[in-house]
Backbone as ProteinMPNN parsed JSONL, in Angstrom:
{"seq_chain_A": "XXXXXXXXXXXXXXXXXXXXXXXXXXXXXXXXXXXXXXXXXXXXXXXXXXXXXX", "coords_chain_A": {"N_chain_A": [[-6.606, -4.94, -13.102], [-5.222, -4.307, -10.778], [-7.444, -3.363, -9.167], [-8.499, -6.232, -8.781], [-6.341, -6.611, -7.238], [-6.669, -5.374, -5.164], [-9.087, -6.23, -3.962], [-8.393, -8.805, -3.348], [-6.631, -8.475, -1.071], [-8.022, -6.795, 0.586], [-9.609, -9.018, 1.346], [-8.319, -10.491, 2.18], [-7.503, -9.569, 4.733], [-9.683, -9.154, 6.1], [-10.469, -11.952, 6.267], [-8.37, -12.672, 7.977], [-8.863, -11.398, 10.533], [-11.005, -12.612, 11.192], [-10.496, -14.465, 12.043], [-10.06, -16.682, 9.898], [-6.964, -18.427, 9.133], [-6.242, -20.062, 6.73], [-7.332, -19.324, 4.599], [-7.189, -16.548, 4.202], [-4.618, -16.313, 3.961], [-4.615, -17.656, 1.744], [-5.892, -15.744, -0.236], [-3.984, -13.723, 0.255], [-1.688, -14.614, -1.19], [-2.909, -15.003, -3.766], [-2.971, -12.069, -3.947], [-0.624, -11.08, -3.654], [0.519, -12.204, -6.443], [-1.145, -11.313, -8.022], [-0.395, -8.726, -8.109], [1.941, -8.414, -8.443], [1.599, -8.853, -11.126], [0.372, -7.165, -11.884], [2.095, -5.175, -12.242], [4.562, -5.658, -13.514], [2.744, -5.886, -16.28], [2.059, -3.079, -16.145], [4.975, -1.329, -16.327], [5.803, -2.712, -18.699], [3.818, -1.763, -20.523], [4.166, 1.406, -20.181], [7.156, 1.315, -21.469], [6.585, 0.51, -23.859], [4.145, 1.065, -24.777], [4.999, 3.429, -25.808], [4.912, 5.524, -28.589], [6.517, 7.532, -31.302], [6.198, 10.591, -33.061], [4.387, 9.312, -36.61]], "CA_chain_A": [[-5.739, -5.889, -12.432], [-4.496, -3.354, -9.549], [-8.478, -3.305, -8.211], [-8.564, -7.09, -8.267], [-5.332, -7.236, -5.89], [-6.733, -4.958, -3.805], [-10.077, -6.634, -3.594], [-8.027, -9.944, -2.557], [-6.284, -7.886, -0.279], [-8.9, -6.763, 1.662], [-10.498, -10.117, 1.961], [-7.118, -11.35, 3.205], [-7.374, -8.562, 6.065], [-10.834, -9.735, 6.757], [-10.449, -13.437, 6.958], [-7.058, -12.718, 9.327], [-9.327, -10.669, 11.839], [-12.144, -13.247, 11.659], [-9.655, -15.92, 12.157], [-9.734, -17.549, 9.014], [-5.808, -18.802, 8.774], [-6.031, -20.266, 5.595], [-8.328, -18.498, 3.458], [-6.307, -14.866, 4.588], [-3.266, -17.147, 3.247], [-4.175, -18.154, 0.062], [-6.38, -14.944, -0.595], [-2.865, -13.232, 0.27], [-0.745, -14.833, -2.2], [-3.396, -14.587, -4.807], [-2.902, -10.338, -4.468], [0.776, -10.847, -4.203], [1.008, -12.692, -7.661], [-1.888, -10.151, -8.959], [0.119, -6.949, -7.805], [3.467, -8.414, -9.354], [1.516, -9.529, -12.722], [0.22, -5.59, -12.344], [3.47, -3.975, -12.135], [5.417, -5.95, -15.131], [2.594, -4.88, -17.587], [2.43, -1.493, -16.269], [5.879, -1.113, -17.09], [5.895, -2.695, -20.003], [3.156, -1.189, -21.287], [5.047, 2.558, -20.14], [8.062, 1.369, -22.197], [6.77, -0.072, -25.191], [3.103, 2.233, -25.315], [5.019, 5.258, -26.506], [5.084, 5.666, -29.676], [6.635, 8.499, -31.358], [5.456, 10.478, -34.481], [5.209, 8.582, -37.378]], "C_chain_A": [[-5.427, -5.416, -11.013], [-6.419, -3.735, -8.758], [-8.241, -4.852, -7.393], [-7.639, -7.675, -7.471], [-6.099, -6.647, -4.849], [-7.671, -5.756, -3.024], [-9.653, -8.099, -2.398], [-7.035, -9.644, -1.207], [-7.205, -7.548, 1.274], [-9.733, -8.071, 1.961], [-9.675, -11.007, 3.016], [-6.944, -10.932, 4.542], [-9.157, -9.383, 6.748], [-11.228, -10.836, 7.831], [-9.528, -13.304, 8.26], [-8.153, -11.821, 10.411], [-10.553, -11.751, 12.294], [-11.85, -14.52, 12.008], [-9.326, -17.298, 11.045], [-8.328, -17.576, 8.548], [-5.57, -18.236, 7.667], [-6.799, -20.109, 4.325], [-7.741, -17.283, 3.459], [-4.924, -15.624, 3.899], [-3.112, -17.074, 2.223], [-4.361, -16.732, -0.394], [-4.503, -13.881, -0.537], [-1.949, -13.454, -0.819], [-1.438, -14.562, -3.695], [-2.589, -13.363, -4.957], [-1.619, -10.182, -4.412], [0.93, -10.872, -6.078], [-0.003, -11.549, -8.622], [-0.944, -8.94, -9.028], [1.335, -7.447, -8.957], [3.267, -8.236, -10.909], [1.046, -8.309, -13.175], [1.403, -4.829, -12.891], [3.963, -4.403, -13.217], [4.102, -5.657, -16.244], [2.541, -3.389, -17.293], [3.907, -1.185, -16.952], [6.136, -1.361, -18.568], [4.839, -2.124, -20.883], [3.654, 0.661, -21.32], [6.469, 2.364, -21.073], [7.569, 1.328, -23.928], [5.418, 0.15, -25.496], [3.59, 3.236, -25.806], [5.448, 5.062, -27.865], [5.715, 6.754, -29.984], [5.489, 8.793, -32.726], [5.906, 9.381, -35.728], [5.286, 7.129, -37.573]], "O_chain_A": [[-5.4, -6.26, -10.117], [-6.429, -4.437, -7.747], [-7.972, -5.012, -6.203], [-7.747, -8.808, -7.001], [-6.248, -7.211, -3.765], [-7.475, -6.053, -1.846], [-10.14, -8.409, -1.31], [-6.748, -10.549, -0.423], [-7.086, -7.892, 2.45], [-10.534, -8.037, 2.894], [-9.938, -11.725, 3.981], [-6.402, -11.618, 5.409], [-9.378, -10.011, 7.783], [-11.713, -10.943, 8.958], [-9.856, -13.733, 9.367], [-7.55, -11.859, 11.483], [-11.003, -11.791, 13.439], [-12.619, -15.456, 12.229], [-8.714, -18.356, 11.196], [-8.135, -16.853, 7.57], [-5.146, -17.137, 7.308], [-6.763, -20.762, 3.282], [-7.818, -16.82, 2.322], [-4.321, -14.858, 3.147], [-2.134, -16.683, 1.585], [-3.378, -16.208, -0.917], [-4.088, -13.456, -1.615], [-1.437, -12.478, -1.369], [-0.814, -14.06, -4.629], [-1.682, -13.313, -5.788], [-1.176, -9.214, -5.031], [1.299, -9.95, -6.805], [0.353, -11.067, -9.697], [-0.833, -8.275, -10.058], [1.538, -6.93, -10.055], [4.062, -7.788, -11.736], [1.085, -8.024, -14.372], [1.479, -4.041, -13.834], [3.902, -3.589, -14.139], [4.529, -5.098, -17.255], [2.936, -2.56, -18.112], [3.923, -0.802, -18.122], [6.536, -0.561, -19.414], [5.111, -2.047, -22.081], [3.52, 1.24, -22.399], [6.922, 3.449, -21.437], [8.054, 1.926, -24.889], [5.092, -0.46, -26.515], [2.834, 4.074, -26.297], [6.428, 4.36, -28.112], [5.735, 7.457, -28.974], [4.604, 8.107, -33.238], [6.984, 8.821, -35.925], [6.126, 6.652, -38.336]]}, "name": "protein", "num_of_chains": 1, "seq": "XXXXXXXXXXXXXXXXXXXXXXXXXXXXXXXXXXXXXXXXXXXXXXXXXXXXXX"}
């Protein structure tokens, strides 16, 4: 999940240098909503992966 923000990340840096607006726009919000949808299962998978013994 974390690669495929970055990937849309860097395309968003791309398009913005090659002048594409609104393709660096959307591609942007994609890797926002990827990064966020990273971070709440990381966490939840750090809370509620540990098991103990047993």
């Amino acid at each position: 999940m974390l690669s495929w923000a970055i990937t849309f990340l860097i395309i968003a840096i791309i398009a913005a240098v090659l002048g594409f607006g609104g393709i660096a726009g959307t591609a942007t919000g994609i890797a926002k909503i990827l990064f966020v949808v990273f971070l709440v299962m990381f966490i939840a998978s750090f809370f509620f992966g540990r098991r103990g013994p047993g």
